[in-house]
Legacy VTK file of the C-alpha trace (Angstrom):
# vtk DataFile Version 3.0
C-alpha trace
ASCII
DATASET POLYDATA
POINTS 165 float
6.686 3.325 8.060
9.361 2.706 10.634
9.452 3.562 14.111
11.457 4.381 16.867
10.252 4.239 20.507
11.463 5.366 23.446
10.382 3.174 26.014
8.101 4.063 28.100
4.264 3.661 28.819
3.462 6.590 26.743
5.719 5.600 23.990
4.224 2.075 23.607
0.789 3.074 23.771
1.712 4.915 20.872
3.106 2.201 19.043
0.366 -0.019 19.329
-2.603 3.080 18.482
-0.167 3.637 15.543
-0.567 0.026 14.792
-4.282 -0.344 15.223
-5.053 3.003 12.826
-2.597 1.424 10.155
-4.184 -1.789 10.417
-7.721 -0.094 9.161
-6.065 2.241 7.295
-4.520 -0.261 5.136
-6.468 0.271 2.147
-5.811 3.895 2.512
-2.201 3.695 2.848
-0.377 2.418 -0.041
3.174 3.213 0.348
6.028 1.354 2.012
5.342 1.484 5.922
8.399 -0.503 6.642
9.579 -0.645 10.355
8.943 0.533 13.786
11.921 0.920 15.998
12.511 1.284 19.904
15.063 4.193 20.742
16.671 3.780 23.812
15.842 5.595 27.000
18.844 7.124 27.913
21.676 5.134 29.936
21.453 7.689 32.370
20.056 6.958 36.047
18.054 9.674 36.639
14.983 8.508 37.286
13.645 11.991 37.971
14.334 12.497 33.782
12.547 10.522 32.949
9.157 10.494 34.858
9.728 14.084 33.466
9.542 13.119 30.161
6.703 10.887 31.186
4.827 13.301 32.903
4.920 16.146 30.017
2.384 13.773 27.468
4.358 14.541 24.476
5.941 12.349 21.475
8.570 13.512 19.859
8.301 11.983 16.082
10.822 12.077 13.333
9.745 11.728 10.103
10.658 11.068 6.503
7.150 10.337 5.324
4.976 13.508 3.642
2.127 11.976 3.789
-2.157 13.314 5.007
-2.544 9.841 6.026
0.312 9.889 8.506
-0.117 13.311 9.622
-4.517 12.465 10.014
-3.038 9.136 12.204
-0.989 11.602 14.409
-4.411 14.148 15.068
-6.268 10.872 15.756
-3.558 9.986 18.492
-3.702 12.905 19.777
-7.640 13.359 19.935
-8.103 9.995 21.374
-4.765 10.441 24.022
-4.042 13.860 24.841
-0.427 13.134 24.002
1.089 16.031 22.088
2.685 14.916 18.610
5.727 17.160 17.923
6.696 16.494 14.160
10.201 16.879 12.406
10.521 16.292 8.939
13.769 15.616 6.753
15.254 13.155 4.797
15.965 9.716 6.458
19.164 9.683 6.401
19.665 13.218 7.982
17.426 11.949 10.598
19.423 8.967 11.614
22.824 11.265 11.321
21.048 13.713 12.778
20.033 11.218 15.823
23.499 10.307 15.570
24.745 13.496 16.444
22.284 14.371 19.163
23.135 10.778 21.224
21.607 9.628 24.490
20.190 13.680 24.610
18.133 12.812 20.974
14.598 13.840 21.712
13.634 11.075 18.958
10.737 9.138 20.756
9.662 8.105 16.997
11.646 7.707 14.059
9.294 7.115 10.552
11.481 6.152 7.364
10.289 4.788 4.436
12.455 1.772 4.009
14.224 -1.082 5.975
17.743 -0.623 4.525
18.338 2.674 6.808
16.685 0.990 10.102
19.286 -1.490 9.281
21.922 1.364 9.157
20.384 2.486 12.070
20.303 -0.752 13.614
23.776 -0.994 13.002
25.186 2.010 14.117
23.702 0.908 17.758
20.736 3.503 17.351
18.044 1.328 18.430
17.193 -0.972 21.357
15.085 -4.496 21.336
11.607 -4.337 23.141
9.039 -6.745 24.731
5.950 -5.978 23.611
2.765 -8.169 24.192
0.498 -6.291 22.045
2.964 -5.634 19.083
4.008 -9.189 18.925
0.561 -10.912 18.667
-0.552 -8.245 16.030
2.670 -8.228 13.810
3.679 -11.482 12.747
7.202 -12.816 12.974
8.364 -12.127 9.082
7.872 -8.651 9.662
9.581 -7.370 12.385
13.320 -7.765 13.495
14.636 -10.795 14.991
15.918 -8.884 17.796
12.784 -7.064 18.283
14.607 -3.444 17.119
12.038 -2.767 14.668
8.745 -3.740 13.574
6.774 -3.728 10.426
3.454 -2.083 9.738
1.990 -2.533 6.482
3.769 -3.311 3.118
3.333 -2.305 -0.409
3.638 -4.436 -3.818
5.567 -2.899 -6.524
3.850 -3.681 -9.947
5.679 -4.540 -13.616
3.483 -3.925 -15.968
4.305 -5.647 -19.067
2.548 -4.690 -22.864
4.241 -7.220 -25.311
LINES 1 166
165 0 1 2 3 4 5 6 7 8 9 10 11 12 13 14 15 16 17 18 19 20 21 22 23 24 25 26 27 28 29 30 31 32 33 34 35 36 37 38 39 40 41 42 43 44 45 46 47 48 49 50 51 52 53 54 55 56 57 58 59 60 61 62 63 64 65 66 67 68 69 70 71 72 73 74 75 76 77 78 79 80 81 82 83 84 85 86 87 88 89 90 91 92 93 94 95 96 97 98 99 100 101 102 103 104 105 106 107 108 109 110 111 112 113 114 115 116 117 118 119 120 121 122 123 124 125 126 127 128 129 130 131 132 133 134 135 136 137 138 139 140 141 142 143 144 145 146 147 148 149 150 151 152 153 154 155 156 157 158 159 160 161 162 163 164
């Protein structure tokens, strides 16, 4: 699972409830939960915008993931919060070209893929921002999560060969 934060109080609480549920979850969850992601607040100065956005107690997720778990962890956040999870669901890529195309106005306060190669397209393409997190750092350790801090990882998943000789 990858995500993409704005940042914001609201938006890392979410990261790290995301992060606790996953962690007991794990058993549960058995795909590839790859990355989570910090989105950049926009580069405007209008403070007013954004206590707006802080003030309306919603998250804005984008999602490639189809998933009950995911969309029982977002009810749970919700429950426990009183943040509002708004849910968009495509592929990956036409989220991040989608994101693309929206730009500093992107409502994207979480972006969920399903692998690391598109955060690093993402990544690339200058769609993501490094954060400081206390709580995400001491729970995620250092070989899964980006060296600038863009994205970090949640759970993994083995593949298996099974070989019958």
């Amino acid at each position: 699972m990858a995500l993409l934060f704005r940042i914001n109080p609201i938006m890392i609480k979410f990261a790290f409830e995301i992060l606790k549920s996953t962690t007991i979850m794990k058993n549960i969850i058995l795909s590839l939960l790859a990355i989570s992601t910090l989105w950049a607040c926009s580069q405007s100065s209008n403070k007013e915008g954004e206590s707006a956005k802080e003030e309306s107690q919603e998250v804005n997720v984008y999602t490639h993931r189809h998933y009950e778990s995911d969309q029982q962890l977002f009810k749970d956040f919700e429950e426990k919060t009183g943040i509002k999870v708004n849910v968009v669901s495509a592929n990956a890529d036409e989220l991040i070209q989608k994101m693309t195309l929206e730009g500093e106005n992107s409502p994207a306060d979480v972006l969920i893929t399903v692998d690391a190669g598109r955060l690093h397209r993402a990544k690339e393409a200058g769609l993501l921002q490094s954060v400081e997190s206390e709580s995400l750092n001491n729970t995620i350790s250092s070989n899964l999560r980006d060296v600038d801090n863009q994205w970090f990882g949640l759970t993994i998943r083995g593949r298996v060969i099974v070989y019958n000789p």
